[in-house]
VONUFI-468747 format. One record per residue (C-alpha): residue number from 1; x, y, z. Coordinates in steps of 0.1 Angstrom, whole numbers. Layout:
residues N
seq=NUM; east=X; north=Y; up=Z
...
end
This chain:
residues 516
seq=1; east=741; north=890; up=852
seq=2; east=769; north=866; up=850
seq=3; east=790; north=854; up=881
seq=4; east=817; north=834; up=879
seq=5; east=836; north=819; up=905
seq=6; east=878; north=822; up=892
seq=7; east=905; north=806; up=915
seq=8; east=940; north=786; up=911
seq=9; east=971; north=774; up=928
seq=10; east=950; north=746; up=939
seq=11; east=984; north=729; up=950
seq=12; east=975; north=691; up=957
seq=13; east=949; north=704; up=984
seq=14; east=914; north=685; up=979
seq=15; east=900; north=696; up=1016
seq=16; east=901; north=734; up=1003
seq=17; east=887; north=725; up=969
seq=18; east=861; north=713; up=983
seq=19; east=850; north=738; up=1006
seq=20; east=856; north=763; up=977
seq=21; east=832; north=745; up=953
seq=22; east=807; north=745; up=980
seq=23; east=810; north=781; up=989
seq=24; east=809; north=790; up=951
seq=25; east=773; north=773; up=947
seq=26; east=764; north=789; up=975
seq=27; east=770; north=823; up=962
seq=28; east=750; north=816; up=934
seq=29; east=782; north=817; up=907
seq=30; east=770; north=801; up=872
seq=31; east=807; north=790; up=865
seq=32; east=840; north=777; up=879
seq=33; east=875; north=782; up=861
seq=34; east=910; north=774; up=874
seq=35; east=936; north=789; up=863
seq=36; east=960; north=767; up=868
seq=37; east=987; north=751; up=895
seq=38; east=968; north=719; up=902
seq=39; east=1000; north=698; up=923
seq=40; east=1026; north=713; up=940
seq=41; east=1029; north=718; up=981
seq=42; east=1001; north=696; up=990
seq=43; east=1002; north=653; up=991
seq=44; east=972; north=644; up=975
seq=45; east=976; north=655; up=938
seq=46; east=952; north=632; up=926
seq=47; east=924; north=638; up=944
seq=48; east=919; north=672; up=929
seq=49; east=910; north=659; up=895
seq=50; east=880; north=638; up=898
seq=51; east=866; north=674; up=916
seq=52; east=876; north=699; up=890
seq=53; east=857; north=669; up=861
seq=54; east=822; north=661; up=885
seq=55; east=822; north=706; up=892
seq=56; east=824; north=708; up=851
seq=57; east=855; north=734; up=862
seq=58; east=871; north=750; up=829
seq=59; east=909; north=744; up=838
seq=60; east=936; north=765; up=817
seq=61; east=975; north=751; up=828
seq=62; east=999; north=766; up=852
seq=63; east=1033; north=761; up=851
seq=64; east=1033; north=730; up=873
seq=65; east=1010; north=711; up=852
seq=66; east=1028; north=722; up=815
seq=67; east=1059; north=703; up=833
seq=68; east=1039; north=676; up=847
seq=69; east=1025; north=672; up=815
seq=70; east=1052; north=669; up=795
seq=71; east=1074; north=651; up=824
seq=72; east=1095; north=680; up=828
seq=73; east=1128; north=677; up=852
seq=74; east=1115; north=712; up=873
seq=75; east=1083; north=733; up=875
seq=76; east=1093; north=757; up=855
seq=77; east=1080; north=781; up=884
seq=78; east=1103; north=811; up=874
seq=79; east=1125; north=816; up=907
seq=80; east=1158; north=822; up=904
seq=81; east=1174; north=820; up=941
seq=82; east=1190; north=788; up=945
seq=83; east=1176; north=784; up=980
seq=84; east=1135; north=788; up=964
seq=85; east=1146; north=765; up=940
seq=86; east=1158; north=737; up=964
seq=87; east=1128; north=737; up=977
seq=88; east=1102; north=737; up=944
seq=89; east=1122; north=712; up=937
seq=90; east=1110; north=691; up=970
seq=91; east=1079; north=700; up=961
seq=92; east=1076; north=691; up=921
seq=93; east=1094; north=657; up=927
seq=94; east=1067; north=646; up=953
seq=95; east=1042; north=662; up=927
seq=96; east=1058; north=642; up=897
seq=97; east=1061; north=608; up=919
seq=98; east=1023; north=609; up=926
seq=99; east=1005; north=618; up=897
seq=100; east=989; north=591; up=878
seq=101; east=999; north=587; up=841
seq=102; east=960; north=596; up=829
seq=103; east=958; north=629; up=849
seq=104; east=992; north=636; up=839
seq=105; east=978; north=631; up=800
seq=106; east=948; north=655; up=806
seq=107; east=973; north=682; up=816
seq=108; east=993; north=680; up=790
seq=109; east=961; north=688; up=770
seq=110; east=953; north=721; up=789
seq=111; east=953; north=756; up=772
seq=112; east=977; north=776; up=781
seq=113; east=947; north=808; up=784
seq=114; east=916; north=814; up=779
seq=115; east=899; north=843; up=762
seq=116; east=863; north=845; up=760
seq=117; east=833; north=876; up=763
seq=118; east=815; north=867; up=795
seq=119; east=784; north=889; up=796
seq=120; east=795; north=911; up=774
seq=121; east=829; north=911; up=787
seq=122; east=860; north=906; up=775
seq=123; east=879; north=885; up=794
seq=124; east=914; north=871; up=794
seq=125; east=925; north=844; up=820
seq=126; east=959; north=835; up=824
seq=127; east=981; north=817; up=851
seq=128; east=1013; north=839; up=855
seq=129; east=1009; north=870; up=827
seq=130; east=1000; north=877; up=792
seq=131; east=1039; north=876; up=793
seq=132; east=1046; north=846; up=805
seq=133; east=1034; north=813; up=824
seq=134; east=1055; north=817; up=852
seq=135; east=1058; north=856; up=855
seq=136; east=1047; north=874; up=885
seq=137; east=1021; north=896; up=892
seq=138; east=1027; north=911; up=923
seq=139; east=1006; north=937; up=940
seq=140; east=1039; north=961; up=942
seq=141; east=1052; north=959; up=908
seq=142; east=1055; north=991; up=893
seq=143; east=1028; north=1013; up=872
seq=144; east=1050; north=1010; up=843
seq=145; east=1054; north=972; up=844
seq=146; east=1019; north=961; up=851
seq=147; east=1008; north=988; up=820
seq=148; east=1035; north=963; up=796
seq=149; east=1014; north=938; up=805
seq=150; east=980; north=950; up=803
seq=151; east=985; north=960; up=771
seq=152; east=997; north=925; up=758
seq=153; east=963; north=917; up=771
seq=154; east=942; north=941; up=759
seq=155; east=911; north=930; up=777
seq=156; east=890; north=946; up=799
seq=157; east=892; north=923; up=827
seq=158; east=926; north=903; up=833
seq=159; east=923; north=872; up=856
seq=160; east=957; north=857; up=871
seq=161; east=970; north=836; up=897
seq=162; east=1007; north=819; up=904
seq=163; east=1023; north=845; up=929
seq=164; east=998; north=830; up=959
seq=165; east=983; north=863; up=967
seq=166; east=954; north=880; up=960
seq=167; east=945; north=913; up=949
seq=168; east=929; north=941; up=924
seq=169; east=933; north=968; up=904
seq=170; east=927; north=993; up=876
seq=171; east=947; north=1004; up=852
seq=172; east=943; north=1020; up=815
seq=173; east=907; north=1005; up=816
seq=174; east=916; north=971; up=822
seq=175; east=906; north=961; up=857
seq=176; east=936; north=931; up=866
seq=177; east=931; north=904; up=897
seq=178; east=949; north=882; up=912
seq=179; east=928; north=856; up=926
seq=180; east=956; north=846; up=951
seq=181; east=956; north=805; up=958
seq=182; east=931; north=780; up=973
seq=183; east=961; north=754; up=982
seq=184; east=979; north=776; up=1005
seq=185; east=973; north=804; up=1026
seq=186; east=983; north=842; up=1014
seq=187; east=1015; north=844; up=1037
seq=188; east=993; north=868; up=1063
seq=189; east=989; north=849; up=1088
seq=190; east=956; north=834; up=1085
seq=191; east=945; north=797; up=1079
seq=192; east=915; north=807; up=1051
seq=193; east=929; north=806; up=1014
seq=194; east=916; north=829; up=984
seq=195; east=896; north=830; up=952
seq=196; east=878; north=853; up=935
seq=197; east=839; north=859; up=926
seq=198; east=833; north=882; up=898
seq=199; east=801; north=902; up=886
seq=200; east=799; north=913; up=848
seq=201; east=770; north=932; up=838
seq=202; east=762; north=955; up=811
seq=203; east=791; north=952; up=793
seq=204; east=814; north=958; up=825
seq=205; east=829; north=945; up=856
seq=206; east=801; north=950; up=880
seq=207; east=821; north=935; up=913
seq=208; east=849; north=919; up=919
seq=209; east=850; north=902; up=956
seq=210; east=882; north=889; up=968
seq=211; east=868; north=859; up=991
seq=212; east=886; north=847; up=1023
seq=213; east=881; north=808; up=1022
seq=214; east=876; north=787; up=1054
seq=215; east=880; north=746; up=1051
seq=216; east=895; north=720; up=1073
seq=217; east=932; north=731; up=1070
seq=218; east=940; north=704; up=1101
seq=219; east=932; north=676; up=1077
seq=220; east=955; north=691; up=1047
seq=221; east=985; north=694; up=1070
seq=222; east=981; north=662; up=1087
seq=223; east=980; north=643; up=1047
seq=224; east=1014; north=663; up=1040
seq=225; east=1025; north=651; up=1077
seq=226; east=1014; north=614; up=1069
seq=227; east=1032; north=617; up=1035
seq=228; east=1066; north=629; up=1049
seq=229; east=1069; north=661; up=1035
seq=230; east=1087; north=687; up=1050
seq=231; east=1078; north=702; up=1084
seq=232; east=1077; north=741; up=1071
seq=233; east=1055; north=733; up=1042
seq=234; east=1027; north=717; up=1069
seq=235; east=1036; north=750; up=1096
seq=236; east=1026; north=771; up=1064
seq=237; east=995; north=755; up=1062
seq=238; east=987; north=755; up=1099
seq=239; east=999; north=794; up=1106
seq=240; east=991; north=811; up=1072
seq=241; east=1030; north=823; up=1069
seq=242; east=1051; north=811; up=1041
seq=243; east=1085; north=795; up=1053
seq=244; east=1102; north=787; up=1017
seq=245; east=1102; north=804; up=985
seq=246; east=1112; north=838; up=1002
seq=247; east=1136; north=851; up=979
seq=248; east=1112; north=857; up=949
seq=249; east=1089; north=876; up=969
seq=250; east=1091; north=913; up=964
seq=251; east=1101; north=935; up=996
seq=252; east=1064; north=951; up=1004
seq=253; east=1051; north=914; up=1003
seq=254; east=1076; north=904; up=1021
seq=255; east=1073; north=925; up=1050
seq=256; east=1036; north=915; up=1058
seq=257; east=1050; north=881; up=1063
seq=258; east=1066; north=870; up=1096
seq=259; east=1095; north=859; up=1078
seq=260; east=1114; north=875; up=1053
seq=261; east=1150; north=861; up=1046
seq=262; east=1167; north=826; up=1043
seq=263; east=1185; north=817; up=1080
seq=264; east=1220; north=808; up=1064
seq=265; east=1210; north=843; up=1045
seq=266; east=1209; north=867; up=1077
seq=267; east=1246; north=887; up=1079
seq=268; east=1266; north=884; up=1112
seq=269; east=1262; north=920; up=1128
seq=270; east=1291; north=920; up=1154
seq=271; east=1287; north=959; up=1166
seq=272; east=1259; north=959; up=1193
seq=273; east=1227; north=982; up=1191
seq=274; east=1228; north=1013; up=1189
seq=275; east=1200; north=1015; up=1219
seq=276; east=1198; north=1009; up=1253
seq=277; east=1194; north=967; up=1244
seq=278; east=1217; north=946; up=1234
seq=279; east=1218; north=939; up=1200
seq=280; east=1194; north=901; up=1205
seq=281; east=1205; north=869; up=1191
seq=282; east=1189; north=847; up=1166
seq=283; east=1178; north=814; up=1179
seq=284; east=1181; north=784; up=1155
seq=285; east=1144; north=772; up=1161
seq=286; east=1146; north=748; up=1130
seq=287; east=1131; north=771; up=1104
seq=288; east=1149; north=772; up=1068
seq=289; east=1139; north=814; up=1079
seq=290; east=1135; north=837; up=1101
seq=291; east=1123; north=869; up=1108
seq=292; east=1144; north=904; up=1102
seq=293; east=1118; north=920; up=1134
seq=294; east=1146; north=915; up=1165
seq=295; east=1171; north=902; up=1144
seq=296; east=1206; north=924; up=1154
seq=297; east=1196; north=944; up=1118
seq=298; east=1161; north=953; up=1131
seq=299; east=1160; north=950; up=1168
seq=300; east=1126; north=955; up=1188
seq=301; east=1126; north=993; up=1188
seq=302; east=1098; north=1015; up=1188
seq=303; east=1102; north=1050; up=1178
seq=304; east=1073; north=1075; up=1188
seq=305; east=1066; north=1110; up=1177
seq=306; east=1051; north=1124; up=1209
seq=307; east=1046; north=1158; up=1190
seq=308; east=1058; north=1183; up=1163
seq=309; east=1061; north=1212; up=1174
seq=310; east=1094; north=1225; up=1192
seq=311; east=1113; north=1253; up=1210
seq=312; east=1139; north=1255; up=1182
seq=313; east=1136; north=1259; up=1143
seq=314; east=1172; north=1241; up=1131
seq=315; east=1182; north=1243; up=1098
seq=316; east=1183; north=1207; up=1089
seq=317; east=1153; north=1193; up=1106
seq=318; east=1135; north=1167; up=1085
seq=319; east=1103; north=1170; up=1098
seq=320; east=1101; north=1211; up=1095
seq=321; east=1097; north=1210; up=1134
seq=322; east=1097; north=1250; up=1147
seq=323; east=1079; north=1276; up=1174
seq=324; east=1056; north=1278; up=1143
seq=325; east=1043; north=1243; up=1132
seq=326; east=1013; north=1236; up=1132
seq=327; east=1011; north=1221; up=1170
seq=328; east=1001; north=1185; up=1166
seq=329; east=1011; north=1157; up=1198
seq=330; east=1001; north=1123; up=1205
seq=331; east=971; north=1126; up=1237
seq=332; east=988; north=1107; up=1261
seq=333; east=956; north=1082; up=1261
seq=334; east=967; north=1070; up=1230
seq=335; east=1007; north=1071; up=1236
seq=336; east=1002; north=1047; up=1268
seq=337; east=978; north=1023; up=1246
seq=338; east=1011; north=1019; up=1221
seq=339; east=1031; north=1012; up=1251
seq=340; east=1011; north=987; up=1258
seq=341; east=1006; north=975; up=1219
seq=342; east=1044; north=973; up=1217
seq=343; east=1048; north=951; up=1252
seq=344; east=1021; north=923; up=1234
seq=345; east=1044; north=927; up=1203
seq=346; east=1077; north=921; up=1216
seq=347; east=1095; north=952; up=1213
seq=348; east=1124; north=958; up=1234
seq=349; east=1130; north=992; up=1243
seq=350; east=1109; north=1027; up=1231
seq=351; east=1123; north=1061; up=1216
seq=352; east=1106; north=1092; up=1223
seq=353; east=1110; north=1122; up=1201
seq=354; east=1099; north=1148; up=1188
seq=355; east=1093; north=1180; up=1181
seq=356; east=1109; north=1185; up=1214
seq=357; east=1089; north=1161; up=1234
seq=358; east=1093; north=1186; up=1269
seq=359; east=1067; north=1208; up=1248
seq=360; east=1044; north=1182; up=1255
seq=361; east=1022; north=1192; up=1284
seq=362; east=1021; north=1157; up=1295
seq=363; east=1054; north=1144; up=1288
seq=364; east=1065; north=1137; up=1325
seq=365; east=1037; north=1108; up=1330
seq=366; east=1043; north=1096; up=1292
seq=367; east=1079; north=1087; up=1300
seq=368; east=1066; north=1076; up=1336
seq=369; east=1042; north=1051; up=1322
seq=370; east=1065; north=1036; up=1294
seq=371; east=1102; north=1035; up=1314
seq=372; east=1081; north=1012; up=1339
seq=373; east=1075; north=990; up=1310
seq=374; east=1099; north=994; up=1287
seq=375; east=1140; north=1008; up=1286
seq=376; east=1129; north=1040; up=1275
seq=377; east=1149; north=1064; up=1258
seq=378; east=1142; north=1103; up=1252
seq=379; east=1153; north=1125; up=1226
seq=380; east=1159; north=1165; up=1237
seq=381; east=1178; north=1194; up=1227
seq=382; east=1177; north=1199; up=1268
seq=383; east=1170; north=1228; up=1267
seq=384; east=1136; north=1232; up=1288
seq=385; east=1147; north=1218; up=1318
seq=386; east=1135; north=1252; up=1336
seq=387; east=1100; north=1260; up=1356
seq=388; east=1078; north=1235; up=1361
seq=389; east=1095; north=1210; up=1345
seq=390; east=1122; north=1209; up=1368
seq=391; east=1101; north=1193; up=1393
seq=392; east=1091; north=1172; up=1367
seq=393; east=1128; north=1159; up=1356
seq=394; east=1131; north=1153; up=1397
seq=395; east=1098; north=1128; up=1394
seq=396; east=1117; north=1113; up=1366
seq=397; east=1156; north=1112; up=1381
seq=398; east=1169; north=1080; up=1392
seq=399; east=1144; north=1053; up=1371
seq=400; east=1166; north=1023; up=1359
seq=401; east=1145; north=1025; up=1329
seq=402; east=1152; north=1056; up=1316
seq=403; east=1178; north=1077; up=1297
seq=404; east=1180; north=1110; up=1283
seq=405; east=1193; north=1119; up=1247
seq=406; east=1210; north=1151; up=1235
seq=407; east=1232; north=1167; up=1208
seq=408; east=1259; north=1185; up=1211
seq=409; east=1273; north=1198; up=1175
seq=410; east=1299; north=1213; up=1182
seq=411; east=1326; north=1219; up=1209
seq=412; east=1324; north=1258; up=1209
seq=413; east=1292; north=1276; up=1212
seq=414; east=1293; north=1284; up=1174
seq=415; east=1294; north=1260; up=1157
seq=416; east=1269; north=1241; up=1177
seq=417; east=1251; north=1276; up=1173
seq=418; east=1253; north=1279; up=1138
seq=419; east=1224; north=1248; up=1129
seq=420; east=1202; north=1258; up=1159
seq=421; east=1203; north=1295; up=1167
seq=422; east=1222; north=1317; up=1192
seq=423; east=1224; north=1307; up=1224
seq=424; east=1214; north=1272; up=1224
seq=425; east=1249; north=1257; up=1227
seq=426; east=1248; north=1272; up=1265
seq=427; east=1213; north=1268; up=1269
seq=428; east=1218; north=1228; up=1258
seq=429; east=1248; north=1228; up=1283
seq=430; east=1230; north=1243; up=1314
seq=431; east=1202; north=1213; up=1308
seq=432; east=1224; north=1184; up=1307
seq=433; east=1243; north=1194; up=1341
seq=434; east=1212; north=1202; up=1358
seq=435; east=1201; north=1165; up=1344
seq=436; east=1234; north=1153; up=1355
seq=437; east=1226; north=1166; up=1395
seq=438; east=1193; north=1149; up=1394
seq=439; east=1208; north=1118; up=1387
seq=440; east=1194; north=1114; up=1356
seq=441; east=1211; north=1086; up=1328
seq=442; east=1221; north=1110; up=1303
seq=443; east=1237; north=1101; up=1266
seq=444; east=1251; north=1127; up=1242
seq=445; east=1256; north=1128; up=1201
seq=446; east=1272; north=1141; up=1180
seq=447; east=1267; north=1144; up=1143
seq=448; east=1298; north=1145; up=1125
seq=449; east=1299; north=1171; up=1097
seq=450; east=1326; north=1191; up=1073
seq=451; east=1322; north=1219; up=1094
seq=452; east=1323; north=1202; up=1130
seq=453; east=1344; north=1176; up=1117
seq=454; east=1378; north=1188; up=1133
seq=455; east=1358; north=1197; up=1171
seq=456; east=1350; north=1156; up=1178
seq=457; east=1374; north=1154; up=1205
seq=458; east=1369; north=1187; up=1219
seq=459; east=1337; north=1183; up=1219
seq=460; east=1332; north=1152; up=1241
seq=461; east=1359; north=1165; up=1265
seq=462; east=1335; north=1202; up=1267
seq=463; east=1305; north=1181; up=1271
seq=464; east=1323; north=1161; up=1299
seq=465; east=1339; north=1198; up=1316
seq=466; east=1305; north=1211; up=1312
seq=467; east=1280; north=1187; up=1322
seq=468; east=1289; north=1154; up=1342
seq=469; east=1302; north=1121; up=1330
seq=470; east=1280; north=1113; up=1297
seq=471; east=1281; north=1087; up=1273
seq=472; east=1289; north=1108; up=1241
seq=473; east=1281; north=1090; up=1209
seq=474; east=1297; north=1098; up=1176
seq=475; east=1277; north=1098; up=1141
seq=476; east=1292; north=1106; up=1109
seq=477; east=1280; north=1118; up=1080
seq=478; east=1296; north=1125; up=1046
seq=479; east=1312; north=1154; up=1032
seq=480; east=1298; north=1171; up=1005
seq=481; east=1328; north=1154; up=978
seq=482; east=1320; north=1122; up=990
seq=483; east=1345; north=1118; up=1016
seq=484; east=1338; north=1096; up=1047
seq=485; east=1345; north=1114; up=1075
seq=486; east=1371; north=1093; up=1099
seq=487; east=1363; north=1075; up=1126
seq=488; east=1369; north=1086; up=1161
seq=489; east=1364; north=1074; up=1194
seq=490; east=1338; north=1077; up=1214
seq=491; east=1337; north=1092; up=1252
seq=492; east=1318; north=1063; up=1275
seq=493; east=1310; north=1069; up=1314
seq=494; east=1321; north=1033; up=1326
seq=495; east=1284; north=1020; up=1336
seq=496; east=1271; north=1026; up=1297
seq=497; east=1278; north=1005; up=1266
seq=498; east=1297; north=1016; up=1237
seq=499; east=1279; north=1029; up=1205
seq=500; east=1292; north=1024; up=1169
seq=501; east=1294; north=1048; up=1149
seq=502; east=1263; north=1061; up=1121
seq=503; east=1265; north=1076; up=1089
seq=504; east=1234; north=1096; up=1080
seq=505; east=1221; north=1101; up=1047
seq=506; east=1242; north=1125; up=1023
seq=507; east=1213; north=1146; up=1012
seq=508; east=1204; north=1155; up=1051
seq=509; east=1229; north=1174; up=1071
seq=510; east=1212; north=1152; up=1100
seq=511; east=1189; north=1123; up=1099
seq=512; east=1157; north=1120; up=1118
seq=513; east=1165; north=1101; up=1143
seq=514; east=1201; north=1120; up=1149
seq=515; east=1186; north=1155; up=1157
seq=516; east=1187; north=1155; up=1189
end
């Protein structure tokens, strides 16, 4: 049974070569192949050569060494942001100053694929696709556009490198992988670099393992340090997240990462959060990125589900919430073992909903535990604040950390009424001032609608009659035709912040996160 060892994007990094060619012997593979990528990101581009010609490696070209080869002006990589070009083109002049003339030569003399039976196999090898040298083969893209380029293969097993990151999978009987790089980590946070070992037996793919590679990455980033390239490309290196080249990368990739747009790319967001936190600032720390998690676009928020059941069936709910789901709640075990998952991760401040979370048996010590850790915010329709749980509001009233959400939809008991059945406008009502007595931080929304549109005013000033002093906040939603509905102001107590207004999807007479 055959097993061959299959990497690339070996990027101008000898140290895990090396270590790659040494773990490959050790799992017993008969052959080595490269597909491609040789310089690139790393300082020492010559040293990888004399390692690929004493390991007998059979190298097809990437991108980088087609233009080395042929003393190109760029690498041809394929991005098209300006910004991931700036910096590929750091990277290829470095490459291009520091490649001797006779490896240079033997690149230009590489085969652009390979395509051979390997026990039985077919086999097609290729740097970007059977498309192109520089095209992408992300994990994400589409059924449709992974099928295109199976079939311009037509082999049973598809080997690929050139996005950096490494993965598998089957399609129309041609089983594809991307053996990810060994010159630079996989952008998930890990030092180890990727290859691939692959099994063919009887005809087939036996196995296909994916290998996480360990090798002195200190000594890599302190060659690119010694050789003045730029800090990020070394951090990459030393952290396992990318820092350049961002814009190419496909949103799902993009989001593992723990950076996902261009600094001078991240829009200035002027209205504050929509929370109880400010809205945080993004501190220049040097980076040519930054992160979107507690940016002002995506601040530190955690939103839990503490259950799914609940005391009302409304019309518009998006999670089918009613007296008749299927009762399913978060044990509290687990719900303070997030709180304490989201304090390690940064977050900010926590949303509770729901369901109704006052169905919840243990509610009163959930939103105990996390308001002393986090600003804490609680989504109710208010209206089970009766029985037993009144003592349990009054263990909760007067906790800086806390604040109750409700909605009121409408300014006269029937058009509230209308979404959420008879009654609950008063019911809804009756909770929020006995709240209000306690002491308790309340905060009231609205979802603007056609039919409630004309009530906004009235409706913060009944809210305000009715209850106690309440920060109102307004959402808006579109009209059926497509109009946006206007916006109004919104009814603050003094001591709270003001909200900007939200729009809400048009196919949801609510959102999720507005049903309260």
């Amino acid at each position: 049974m055959p097993r061959i060892a299959v990497f690339g994007g070996v990027y101008a990094n000898p140290y895990a070569l090396r270590a790659l060619l040494d773990d490959a012997r050790d799992r017993g593979c008969d052959a080595l192949y490269c597909l491609g990528d040789l310089g690139g990101f790393g300082a020492e581009c010559d040293a990888v050569w004399p390692l690929l010609l004493e390991h007998d490696v059979t190298t097809i070209a990437g991108n980088y060494d087609v233009a080395i080869g042929r003393g190109d002006e760029d690498c041809g990589c394929g991005y098209a942001d300006p910004r991931d070009n700036a910096f590929a083109q750091l990277m290829y002049d470095y490459t291009r100053a520091h490649t001797c003339a006779p490896f240079a030569a033997w690149m230009a003399g590489l085969p652009g694929e390979l395509r051979r039976e390997i026990g039985g196999v077919d086999v097609h090898m290729v740097h970007g696709s059977p498309l192109a040298i520089n095209d992408f083969l992300w994990e994400s893209l589409p059924d449709a556009a992974l099928a295109e380029r199976v079939r311009a293969s037509g082999a049973r097993l598809l080997l690929c490198t050139h996005t950096g990151i490494a993965w598998q999978r089957e399609l129309e009987g041609t089983r594809v992988v991307n053996v990810g790089a060994v010159g630079r980590p996989a952008n998930d946070g890990r030092t180890e670099v990727w290859y691939a070992v692959v099994d063919l037996q009887g005809d087939d793919v036996a196995r296909v393992d994916l290998v996480a590679l360990a090798y002195d990455w200190r000594a890599q980033a302190a060659s690119m340090r010694a050789a003045g390239l730029p800090e990020p490309f070394a951090e990459t290196i030393e952290t396992g997240w990318w820092t350049t080249c961002l814009e190419i990368v496909p949103p799902r990739e993009r989001a593992r990462g723990a950076f996902h747009v261009y600094r001078e790319a991240l829009p200035e967001v002027d209205a504050p959060g929509a929370g109880w936190a400010d809205a945080p600032v993004t501190v220049d720390d040097g980076r040519p990125v930054v992160s979107l998690f507690a940016s002002a676009l995506f601040p530190p928020r955690l939103w839990v589900y503490s259950n799914f059941h609940c005391n009302l069936a409304c019309d518009y709910c998006v999670v089918a919430s009613s007296p008749r789901a299927r009762r399913r709640e978060l044990p509290a075990e687990r719900f303070f073992a997030l709180v304490d998952e989201a304090l390690r991760e940064g977050f900010g401040e926590l949303y509770i909903t729901g369901g109704e979370p006052f169905v919840h048996p243990q509610i009163a010590a959930m939103i105990e535990y996390a308001s002393e850790r986090l600003p804490t915010v609680v989504l109710t329709n208010a209206m089970l604040f009766t029985g037993r749980r009144r003592a349990e509001l009054a263990r909760l009233a007067r906790r800086p950390g806390l604040t109750l959400q409700s909605s009121i939809d409408g300014a006269r008991p029937a058009t509230h009424d209308r979404w959420r059945g008879d009654g609950s406008w008063r019911q809804a009502i009756d909770g929020l001032r006995f709240a209000a007595q306690l002491g308790l931080p309340l905060r009231v929304a609205m979802t603007q609608t056609p039919a409630n549109g004309g009530e906004v005013e009235d409706s913060g000033n009944a809210v305000m009659k009715n209850s106690a002093k309440l920060t109102l906040q307004n959402q808006q939603v579109q009209s059926q035709a497509g109009r946006d509905s206007k916006p109004v102001s919104s009814l603050n107590s003094p001591s709270k912040p003001k909200y900007s207004p939200k729009k809400c999807p048009k196919k949801h007479r609510h959102s999720s996160r507005c049903k309260r």
